[in-house]
LOMAR-571650 format. One record per residue (C-alpha): residue in one letter; x negated, y, z negated. Coordinates in steps of 0.02 Angstrom, whole numbers, plus 50000, padded with zeros to 5 digits. Example, Ala and Ser with C-alpha at 12.3 -4.5 7.8 and 13.67 -1.06 7.14 Angstrom:
2
A|49385|49775|49610
S|49316|49947|49643
END
This chain:
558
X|50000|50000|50000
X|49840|50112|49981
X|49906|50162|49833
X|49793|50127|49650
X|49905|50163|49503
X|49810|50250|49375
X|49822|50250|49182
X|49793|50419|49084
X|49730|50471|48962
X|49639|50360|48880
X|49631|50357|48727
X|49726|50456|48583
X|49787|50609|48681
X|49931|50641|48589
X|49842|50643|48429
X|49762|50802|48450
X|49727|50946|48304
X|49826|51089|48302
X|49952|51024|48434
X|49831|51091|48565
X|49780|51018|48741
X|49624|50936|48722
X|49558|50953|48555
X|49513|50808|48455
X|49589|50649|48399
X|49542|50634|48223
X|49609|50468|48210
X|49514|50298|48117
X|49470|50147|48215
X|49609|50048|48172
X|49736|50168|48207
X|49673|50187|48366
X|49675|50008|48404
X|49837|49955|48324
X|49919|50112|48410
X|49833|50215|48550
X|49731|50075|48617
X|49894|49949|48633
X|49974|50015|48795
X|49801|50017|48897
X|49778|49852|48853
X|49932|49790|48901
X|49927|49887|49071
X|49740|49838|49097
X|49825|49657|49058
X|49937|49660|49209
X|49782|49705|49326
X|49793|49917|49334
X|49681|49968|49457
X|49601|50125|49387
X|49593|50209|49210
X|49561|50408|49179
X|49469|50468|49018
X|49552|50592|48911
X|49492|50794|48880
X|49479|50745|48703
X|49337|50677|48577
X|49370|50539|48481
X|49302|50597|48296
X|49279|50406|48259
X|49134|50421|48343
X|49116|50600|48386
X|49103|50576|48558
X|49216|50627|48687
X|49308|50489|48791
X|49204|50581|48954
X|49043|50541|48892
X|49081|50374|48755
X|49000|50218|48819
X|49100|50129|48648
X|49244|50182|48739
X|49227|50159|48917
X|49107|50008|48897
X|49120|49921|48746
X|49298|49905|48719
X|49370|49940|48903
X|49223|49838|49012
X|49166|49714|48884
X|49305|49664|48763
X|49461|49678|48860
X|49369|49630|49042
X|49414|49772|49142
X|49346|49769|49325
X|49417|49921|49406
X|49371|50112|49431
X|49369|50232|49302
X|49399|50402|49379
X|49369|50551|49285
X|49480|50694|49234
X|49469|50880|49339
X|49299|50921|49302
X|49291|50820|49125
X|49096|50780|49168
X|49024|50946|49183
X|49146|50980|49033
X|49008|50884|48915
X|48920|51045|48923
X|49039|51142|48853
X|49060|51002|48711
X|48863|51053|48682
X|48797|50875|48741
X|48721|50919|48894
X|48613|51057|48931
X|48675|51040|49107
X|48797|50981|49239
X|48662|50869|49283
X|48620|50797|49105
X|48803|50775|49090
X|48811|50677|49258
X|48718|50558|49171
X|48778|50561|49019
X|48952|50525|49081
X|48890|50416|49223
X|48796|50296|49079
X|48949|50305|48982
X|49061|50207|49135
X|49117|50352|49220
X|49121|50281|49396
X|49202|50444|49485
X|49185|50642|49446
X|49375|50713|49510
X|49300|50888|49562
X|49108|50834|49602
X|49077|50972|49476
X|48914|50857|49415
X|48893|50713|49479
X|48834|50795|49656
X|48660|50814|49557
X|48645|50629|49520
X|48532|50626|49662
X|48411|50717|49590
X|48445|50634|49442
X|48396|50482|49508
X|48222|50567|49583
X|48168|50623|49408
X|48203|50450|49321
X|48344|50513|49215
X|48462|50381|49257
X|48420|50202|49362
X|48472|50168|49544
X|48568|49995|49461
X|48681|50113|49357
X|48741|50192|49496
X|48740|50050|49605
X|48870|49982|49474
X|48980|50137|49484
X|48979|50142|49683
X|49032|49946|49659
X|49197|50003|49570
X|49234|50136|49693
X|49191|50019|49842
X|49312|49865|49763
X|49433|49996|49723
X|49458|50059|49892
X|49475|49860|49969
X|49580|49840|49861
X|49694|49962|49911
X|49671|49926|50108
X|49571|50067|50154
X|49456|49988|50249
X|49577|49898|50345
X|49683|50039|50361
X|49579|50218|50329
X|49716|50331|50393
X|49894|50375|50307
X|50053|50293|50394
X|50090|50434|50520
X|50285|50393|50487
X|50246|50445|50315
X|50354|50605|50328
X|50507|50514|50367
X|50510|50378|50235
X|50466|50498|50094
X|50636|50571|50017
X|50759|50461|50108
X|50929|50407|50087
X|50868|50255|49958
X|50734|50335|49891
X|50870|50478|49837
X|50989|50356|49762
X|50863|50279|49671
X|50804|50477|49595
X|50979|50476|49552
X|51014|50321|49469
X|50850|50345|49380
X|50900|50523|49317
X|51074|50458|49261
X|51006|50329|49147
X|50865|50436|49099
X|50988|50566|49026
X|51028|50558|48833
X|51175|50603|48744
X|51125|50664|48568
X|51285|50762|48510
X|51472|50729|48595
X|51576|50817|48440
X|51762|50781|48448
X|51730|50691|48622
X|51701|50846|48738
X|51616|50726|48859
X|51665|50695|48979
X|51746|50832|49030
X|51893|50820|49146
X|51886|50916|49298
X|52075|50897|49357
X|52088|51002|49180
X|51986|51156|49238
X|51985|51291|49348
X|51838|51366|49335
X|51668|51315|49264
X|51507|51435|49218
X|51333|51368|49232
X|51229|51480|49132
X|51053|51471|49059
X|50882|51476|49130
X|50864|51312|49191
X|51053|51281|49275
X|50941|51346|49454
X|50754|51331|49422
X|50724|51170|49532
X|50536|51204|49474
X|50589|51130|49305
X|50653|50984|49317
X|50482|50916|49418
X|50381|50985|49318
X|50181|51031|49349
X|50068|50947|49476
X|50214|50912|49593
X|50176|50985|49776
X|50352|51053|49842
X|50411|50964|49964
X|50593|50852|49929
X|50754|50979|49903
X|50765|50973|49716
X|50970|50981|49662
X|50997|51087|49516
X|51126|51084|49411
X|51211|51240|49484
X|51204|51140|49641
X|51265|50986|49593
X|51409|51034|49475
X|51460|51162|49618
X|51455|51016|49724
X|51582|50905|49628
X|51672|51023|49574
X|51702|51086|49733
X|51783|50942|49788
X|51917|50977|49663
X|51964|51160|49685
X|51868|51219|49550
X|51765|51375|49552
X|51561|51381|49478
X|51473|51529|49453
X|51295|51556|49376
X|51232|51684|49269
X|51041|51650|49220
X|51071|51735|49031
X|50905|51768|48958
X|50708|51731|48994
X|50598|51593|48943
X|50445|51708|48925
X|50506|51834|48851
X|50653|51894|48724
X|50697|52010|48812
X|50916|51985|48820
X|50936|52115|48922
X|51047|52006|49049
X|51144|51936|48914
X|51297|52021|48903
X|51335|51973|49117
X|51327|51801|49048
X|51428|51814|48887
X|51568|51894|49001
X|51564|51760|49127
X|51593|51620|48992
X|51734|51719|48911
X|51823|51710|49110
X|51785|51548|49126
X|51875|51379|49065
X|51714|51313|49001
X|51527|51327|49019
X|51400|51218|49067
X|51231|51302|48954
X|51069|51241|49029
X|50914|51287|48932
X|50746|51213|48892
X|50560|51249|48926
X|50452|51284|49083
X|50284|51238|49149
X|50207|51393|49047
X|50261|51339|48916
X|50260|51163|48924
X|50097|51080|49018
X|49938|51041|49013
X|49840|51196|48951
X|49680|51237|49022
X|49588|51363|49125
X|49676|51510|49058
X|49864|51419|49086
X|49983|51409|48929
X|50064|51257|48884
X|50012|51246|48697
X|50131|51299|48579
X|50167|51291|48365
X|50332|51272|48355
X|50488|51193|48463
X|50624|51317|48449
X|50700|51358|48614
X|50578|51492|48661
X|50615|51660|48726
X|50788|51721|48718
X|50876|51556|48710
X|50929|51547|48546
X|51009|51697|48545
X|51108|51651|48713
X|51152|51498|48656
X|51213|51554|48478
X|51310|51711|48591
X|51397|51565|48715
X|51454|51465|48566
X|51544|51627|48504
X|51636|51642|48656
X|51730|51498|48584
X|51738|51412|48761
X|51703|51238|48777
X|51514|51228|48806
X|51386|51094|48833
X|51216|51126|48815
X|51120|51037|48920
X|50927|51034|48901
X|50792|51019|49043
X|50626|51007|48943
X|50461|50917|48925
X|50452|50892|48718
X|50578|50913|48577
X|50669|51051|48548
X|50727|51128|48371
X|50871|51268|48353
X|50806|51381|48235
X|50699|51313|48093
X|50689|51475|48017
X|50887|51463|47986
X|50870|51250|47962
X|50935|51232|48137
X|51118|51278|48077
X|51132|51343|48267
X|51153|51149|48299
X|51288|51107|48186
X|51380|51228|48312
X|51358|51146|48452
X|51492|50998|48508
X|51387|50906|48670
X|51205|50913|48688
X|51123|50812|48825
X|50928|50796|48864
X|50889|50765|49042
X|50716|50801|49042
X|50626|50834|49197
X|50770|50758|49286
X|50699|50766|49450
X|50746|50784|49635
X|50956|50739|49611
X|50958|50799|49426
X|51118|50926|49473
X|51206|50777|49547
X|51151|50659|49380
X|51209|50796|49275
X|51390|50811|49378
X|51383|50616|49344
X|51376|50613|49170
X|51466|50769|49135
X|51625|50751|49239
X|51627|50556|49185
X|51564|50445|49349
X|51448|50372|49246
X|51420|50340|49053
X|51236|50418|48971
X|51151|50266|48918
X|50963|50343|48889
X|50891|50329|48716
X|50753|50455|48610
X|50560|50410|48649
X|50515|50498|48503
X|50602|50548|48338
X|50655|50737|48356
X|50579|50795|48192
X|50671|50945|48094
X|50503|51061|48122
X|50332|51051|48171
X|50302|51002|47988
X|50373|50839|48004
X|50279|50776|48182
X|50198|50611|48129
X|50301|50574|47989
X|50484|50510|47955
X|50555|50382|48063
X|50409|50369|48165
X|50423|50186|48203
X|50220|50166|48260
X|50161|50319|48135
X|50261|50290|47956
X|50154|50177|47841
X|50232|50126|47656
X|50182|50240|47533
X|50148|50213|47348
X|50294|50337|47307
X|50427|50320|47448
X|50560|50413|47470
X|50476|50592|47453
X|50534|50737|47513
X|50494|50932|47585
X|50516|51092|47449
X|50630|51182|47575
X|50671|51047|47724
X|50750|50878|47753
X|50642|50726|47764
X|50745|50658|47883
X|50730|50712|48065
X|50851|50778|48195
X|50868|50617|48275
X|50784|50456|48278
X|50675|50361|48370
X|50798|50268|48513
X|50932|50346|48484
X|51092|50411|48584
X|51242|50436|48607
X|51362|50325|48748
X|51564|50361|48804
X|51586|50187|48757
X|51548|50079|48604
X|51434|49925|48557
X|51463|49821|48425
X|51313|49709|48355
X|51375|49526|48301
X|51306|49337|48276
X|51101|49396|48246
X|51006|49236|48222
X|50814|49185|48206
X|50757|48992|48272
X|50653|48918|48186
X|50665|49012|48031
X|50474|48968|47989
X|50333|48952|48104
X|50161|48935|48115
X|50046|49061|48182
X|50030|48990|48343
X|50224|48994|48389
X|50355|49096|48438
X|50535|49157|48357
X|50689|49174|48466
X|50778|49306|48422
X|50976|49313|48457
X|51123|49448|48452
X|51294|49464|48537
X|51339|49646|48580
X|51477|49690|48645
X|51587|49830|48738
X|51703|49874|48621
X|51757|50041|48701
X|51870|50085|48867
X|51726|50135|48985
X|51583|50033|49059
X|51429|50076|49003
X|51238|50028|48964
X|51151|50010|48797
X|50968|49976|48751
X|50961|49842|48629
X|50804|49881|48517
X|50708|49744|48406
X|50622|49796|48254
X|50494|49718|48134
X|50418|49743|47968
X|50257|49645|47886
X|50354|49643|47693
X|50202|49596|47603
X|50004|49609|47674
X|49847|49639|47635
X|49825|49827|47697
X|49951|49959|47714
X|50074|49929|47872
X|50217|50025|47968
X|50380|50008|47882
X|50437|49971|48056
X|50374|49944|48243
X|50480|49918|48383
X|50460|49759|48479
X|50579|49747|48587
X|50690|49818|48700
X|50848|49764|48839
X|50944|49871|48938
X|51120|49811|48967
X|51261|49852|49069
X|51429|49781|48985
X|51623|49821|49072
X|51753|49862|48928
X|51777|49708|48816
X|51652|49610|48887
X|51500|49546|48789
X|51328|49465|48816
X|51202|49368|48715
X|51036|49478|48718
X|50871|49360|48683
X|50695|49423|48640
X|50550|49290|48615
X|50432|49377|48485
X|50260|49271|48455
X|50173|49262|48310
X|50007|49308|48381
X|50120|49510|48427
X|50090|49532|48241
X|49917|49535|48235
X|49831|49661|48144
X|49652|49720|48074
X|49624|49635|47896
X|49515|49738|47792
X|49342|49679|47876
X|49403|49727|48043
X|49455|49555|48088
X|49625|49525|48203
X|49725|49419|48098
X|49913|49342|48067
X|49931|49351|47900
X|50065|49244|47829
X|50240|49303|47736
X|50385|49368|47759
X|50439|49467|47918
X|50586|49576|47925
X|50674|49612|48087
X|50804|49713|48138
X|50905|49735|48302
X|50999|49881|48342
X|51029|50053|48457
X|50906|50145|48365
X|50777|50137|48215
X|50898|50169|48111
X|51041|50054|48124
X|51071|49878|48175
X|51093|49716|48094
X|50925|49628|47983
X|50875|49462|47938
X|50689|49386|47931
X|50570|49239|47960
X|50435|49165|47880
X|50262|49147|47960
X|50183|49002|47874
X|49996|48989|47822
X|49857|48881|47946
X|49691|48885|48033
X|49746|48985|48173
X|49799|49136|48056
X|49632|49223|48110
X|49624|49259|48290
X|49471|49367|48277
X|49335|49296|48179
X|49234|49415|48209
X|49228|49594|48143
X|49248|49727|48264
X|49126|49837|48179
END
């Protein structure tokens, strides 16, 4: 296909200091491996053809992941067997002089070149290898390894057998399946997190006129977000609601409302009098690629806290006084908060909330979907959406919350709890759980559990539902998670109708480091839940029984 899938960042992005783009992961070794590390290795696993460093250093070692042989060739080449390219980040090499470990963009050519970077993205250093080379800093055979990825890498995508792109190219991008598809992915994408007194769906034989207001109901640039070429007609939701609702008589107008930059509400008052003429109001708000990307270079992205920014919470707080039925609808990157400084009361207000992220090409005609009723949401939270910036890391964090001595603490001035949880959202139809059963109920740690519950439709519209397994090490010999998701099904069930959901879980998936650094299966009790979000479900628990086969590591990783 000529096409080499690449995984980024690796490793520990996310867990950067001070919430900003690139700064280090202060995390320990066996938080990286037990949580950062886990998706590369399951992607390097099913045969990924390329991996990209991250911007960051890893204070583990105090290296950055540019320039850390531990990283690249320890753990990636030598423990997990990875054979492909690694490809650097925009100008990451020469960027190890600016971490103040090269002197120059040729010192950190070979720095980053010894470390396993096999390609510089932006030839900012590794141009000078050949002198490099000429002054003895770094051996022909090192670079004769690196030129032995990029070769393999290229077979393997068919260059050499076919060098030049498909000149039909322009005419299968963006057509007629490939749009479906943008749309079926946005609809199930989109997440319901607030439906107060059923608002949702709205009918549309019921109105006569509908107001799309808010910056994002016509900034196609949103919903793609950054590093997307234009190209593909990108369907707002101005466009698609106007498109649907068209079809029934109805009118749609748009008023933009406020900025995202800036506070400025100096266009507020247009919009506040087109909601009071209208029969209800469709609010679209969010973020933008300034303030939601990947900051470098002198772009924004960074920010410290996730209220709405600009003048969003004052338009939305000025809709909702209108008294006209409103849904907010959010087209964002990260998770948004409605006013910490007032405890988010401005959310209690609000009857229908619905992410849809960066919904893509048909993410007007998704929204009209899901809005107007064609189609039930059936997406489900990433991430728990924490109360304030405070809480990031901490409650309900299925991966991140470790028992404490003294559970059950709490903030001076704040909830512990978050917004919403981890997997959760919101359907037009119901579920109910039933029947949840673990065979055998004891097994060694060489063997597997299978894991059974009956959910059914139990409301009048058809409609999906992510069934979500849970599990919890009750008693070991260092601190672990209260609770790590497993599992996960999507299902599609008609009204009344209900399905057996099965998940295999083997013993050897609850490995962990033992105090020495050894991956182990320690035997006990395991608790397991299965449910629509972290916080609900049904529970019951196994028994993983004691043997020689408990240590899958014997030796220490340090």
């Amino acid at each position: 296909a000529n096409i080499i899938s690449v995984a980024k960042h690796f490793a520990a992005y996310g867990k950067t200091q001070a919430g900003q783009d690139g700064s280090a992961a202060d995390v320990s070794e066996r938080t990286l491996r037990e949580i950062y590390l886990k998706p590369f290795k399951a992607i390097v696993d099913i045969g990924v053809g390329a991996l990209m460093p991250s911007h960051n250093e890893i204070t583990y070692n105090g290296l950055p992941s540019h320039g850390n042989p531990w990283l690249l060739g320890q753990i990636l080449r030598k423990e997990w067997g990875f054979t492909g390219l690694v490809s650097s980040d925009y100008s990451d090499v020469g960027g190890l002089v600016g971490y103040h470990l090269a002197a120059t963009p040729e010192d950190a050519a070979v720095l980053s070149l010894n470390a396993g970077v096999d390609m510089d993205l932006g030839a900012v250093a590794f141009p000078d290898l050949y002198n490099a080379v000429n002054k003895g800093k770094i051996s022909e055979q090192v670079v004769d390894r690196s030129v032995r990825h990029a070769l393999y890498a290229k077979f393997a995508a068919g260059l050499f057998d076919q060098p030049y792109a498909n000149p039909l190219g322009s005419s299968i991008l963006d057509n007629p399946t490939h749009r479906a598809l943008a749309r079926t992915v946005a609809q199930e994408s989109i997440v319901l997190l607030k439906n107060d007194n059923d608002l949702l769906p709205m009918d549309i034989t019921k109105l006569r006129s509908v107001a799309i207001i808010g910056p994002n109901g016509n900034a196609p640039e949103n919903q793609i977000g950054g590093y997307t070429q234009e190209g593909a007609h990108v369907v707002t939701p101005l466009e698609g609601i106007s498109n649907y609702a068209s079809q029934h008589g109805v009118t749609v107008r748009y008023a933009q409302g406020c900025f995202i930059m800036n506070n400025s509400l100096s266009i507020l008052d247009q919009a506040v009098t087109l909601a009071s003429q209208s029969d209800a109001v469709i609010l679209v708000v969010g973020d933008n690629q300034d303030t939601c990307q990947e900051s470098w270079g002198g772009r924004t992205g960074d920010r410290t806290d996730l209220d709405l920014p600009g003048g969003q919470l004052d338009l939305v707080e000025a809709i909702l006084k209108t008294g006209k039925p409103t849904v907010v609808v959010l087209i964002n990157g990260r998770p948004a908060t409605f006013g910490t400084k007032n405890k988010n009361s401005l959310l209690n207000s609000i009857q229908a909330l619905l992410v849809a992220w960066r919904c893509g090409e048909e993410g007007g005609n998704a929204l009209a979907d899901i809005i107007f009723g064609n189609t039930s949401p059936s997406g489900k939270l990433i991430s728990s959406w924490p109360f304030s910036v405070g809480q990031i890391g901490g409650p309900a964090q299925p991966y991140y919350t470790k028992y404490r001595q003294y559970d059950g603490r709490t903030y001076t001035f704040e909830p512990s709890t978050p917004l919403f949880p981890f997997g959760f959202g919101l359907s037009y139809t119901t579920f109910r759980y039933s029947g949840l059963s673990i065979s055998p109920s004891q097994i060694n740690s060489n063997q597997s559990v299978t894991i059974r519950v009956t959910v059914q439709n139990t409301g009048k519209k058809t409609g999906g539902e992510v069934v979500q397994l849970y599990v919890a090490d009750v008693l070991a010999s260092v601190v672990r998670y209260k609770k790590q998701l497993f599992g996960f099904q999507k299902i599609f069930l008609e009204p009344g109708q209900q399905t057996v959901v099965t998940f295999s879980l083997a013993a050897s998936e609850l490995a962990f480091y033992n105090s020495y650094m050894q991956l182990v299966v320690e035997p006990g009790q395991f608790d397991v839940w299965v449910g629509p979000d972290c916080q609900s479900g049904l529970s019951s628990s196994f028994q993983v029984l004691a043997n020689a086969a408990n240590v899958l590591q014997e030796e220490s990783v340090y």
